[in-house]
N, C-alpha and C positions, 0 to 999 in steps of 0.2 A: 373330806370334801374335794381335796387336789385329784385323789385317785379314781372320784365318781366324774369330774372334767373329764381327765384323762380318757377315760374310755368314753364318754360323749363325742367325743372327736375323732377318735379311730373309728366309731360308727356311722357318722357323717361322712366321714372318709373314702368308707368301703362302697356307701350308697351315692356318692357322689361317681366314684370308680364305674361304678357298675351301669349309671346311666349312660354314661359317653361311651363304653363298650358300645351297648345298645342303640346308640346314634351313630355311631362306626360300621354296626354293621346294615343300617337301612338300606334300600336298595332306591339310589341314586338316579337310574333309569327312568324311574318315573319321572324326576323331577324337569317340567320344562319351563323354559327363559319365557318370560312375558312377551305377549307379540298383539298383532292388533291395533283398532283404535284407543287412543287415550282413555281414561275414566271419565265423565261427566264433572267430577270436582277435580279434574287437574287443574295447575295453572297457570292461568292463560299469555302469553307471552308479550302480549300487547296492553297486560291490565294497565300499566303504566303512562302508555302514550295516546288515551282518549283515540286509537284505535286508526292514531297516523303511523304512516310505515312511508319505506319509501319512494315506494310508486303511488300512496292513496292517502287524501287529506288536505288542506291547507298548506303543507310545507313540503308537499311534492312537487318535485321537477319535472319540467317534460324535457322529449330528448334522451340522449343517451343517459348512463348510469353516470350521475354524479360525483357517487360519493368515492374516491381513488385513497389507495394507502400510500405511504410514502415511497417503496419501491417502484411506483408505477410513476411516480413525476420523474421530469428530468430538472438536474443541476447543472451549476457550471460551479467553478474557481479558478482563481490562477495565485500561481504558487513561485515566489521570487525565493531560491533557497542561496543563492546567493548573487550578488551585487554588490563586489568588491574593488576597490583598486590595491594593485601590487606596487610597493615600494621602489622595487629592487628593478624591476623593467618597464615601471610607469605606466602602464597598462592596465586597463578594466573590464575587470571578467564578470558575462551575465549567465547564469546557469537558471533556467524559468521553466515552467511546465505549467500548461493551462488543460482544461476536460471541461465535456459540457456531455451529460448523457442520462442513463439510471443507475440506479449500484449493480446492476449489474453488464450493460452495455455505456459504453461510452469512446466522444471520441476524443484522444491523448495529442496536445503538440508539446512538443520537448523541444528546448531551445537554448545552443551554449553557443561562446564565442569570445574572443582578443580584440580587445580596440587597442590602438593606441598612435596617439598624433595624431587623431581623431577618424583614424581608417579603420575599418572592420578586416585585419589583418585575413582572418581563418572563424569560420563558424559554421556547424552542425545542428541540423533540423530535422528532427523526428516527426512525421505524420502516421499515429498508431493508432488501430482500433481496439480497442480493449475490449477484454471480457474476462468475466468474474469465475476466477477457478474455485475459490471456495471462500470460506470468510476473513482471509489474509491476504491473499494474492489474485493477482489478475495475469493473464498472459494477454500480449498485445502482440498486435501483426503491423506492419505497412512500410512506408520508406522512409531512406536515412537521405539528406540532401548534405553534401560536405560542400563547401564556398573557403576559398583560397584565394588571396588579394596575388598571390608568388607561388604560380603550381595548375595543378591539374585540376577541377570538380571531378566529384565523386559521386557516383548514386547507388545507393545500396536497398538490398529488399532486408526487410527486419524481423526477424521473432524472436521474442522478449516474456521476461518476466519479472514483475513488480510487485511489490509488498512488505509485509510486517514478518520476518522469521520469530522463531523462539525465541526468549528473553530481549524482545522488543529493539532487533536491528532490526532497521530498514534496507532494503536489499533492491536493487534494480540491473539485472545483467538482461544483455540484449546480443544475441547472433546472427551475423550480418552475412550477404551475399552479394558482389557485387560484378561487372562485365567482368569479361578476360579471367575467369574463375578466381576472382578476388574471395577474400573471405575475412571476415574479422569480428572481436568478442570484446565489448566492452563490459564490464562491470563498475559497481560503486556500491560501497556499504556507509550505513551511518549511524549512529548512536548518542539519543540525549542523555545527558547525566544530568539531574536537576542540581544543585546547592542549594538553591530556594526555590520559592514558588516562580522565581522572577529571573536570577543567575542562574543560564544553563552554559552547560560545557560542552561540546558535540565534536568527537573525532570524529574523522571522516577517512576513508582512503578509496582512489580509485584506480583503474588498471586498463592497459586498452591491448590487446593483440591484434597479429596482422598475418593473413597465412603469405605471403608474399611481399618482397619489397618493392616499394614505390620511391623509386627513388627523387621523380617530380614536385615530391610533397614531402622526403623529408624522413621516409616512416620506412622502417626495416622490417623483415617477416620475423615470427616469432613474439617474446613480452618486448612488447616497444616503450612502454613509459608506467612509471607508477608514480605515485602523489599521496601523503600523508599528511593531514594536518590534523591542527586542530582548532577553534574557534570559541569564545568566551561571550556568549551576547546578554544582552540586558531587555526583557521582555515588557518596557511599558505597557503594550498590552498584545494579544495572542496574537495579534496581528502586524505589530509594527517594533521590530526588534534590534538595533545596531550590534556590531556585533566588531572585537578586532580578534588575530588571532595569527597560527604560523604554520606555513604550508613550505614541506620539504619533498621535491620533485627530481625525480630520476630519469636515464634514458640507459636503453641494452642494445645490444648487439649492433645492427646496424643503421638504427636511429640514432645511436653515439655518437658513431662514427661520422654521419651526417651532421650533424651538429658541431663535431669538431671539423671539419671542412669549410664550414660555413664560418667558423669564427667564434662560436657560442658555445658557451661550457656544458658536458653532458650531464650535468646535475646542478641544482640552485635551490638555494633557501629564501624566503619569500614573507616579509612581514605581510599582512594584510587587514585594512578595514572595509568594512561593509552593512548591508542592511539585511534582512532577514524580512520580508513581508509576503502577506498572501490577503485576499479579498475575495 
């Protein structure tokens, strides 16, 4: 009985084999794509909506086209990443960036600055227009405005790049041009590390170059300053977050130098607490 199986199956086999040959070698040429009108019982794409759409019916608009996806509105936010006071030189630092635009144009103000004894010692203001390089970054154009309570203002023209890199730093370097062939490159990276849903930890470092010194303000050509910290905050919720934490700041060449002239050490370590918020 197994051995009468057995050959039922290699004969099945062979006539299975031999049809797909046969379908292999049809001639393909003839075969052409559907084209034309629909068939009489296709179906109808409106069977659903009692035969409203949206220009015809009861729940049509007059006027332009309605109905818009979310890329076509525009946003705004503003983003406080920090709002700290520094221990060590009694001073309060505001680093803020607001936009108001679409995902993929928009317009960026960036805004950092030193209070302290209630004077806005030194502050830097970015007016960028943005636009969307790809699904991480944006490159931004416009001007840098630098304000100096003890010094020279500055105005610089700006091209810049912002976003999300690989393994989820955030990255913000900007290339500056300003009179008298000034020239300068800031950068800033940063990265959250969660603990919890709630405790994050976020290093931070930033960097600023100068192709020239200025010596009015303080700033040498070449790496003029770097800044390392890190910060510890507590996220009641995504928007309203305190945060304390310790920022250790550097100065090179002849921004040291100035600094020691002036009286002031060319490096400092710097407890700080602050708020973390955006709307």
């Amino acid at each position: 009985m197994k051995s009468v199986n057995w050959l039922t199956a290699v004969v099945l086999s062979a006539s299975s084999l031999q049809a797909n040959n046969a379908s292999a070698q049809m001639d393909h040429g003839e075969m052409k794509a559907q084209g034309g009108s629909a068939p009489a019982d296709a179906r109808n794409p409106h069977a659903y909506s009692d035969g409203n759409t949206l220009t015809e019916g009861p729940y049509a608009q007059s006027g332009p086209r309605q109905l818009k996806l979310a890329d076509e509105h525009s946003f705004w936010a503003v983003l406080g990443d920090r709002f700290e006071y520094q221990e060590d030189s009694e001073s309060t630092v505001y680093d803020l960036q607001a936009w108001y635009g679409t995902t993929y144009d928009r317009l960026v103000i960036k805004a950092e600055g030193d209070i302290a004894n209630g004077t806005l010692e030194e502050s830097s203001t970015d007016l960028l227009w943005g636009h969307a390089l790809n699904a991480y970054f944006d490159t931004q154009l416009g001007v840098r405005l630098d304000q100096y309570d003890e010094g020279n203002d500055r105005q610089w023209l700006g091209l810049g790049l912002q976003g999300l890199a690989p393994y989820w730093f955030e990255l913000d370097v900007t290339a500056y041009v300003g009179d008298n062939g000034r020239t300068a490159l800031a950068a800033e990276a940063e990265y959250e590390l969660l603990l919890t849903q709630r405790l994050i930890l976020q290093p931070r470092a930033e960097l600023n170059l100068y192709g020239k010194d200025d010596p009015e303000n303080g700033l040498g050509s070449g790496l003029s300053d770097l800044a390392l910290g890190v910060r510890l905050r507590y996220e009641f919720n995504r928007q309203f977050a305190p945060y304390v934490g310790i920022e250790w700041k550097n100065t090179y060449g002849s921004t040291a130098d100035y600094r020691r002239a002036g009286g002031d050490k060319p490096a400092d370590t710097q407890f700080v607490a602050g708020l973390k918020f955006w709307f």
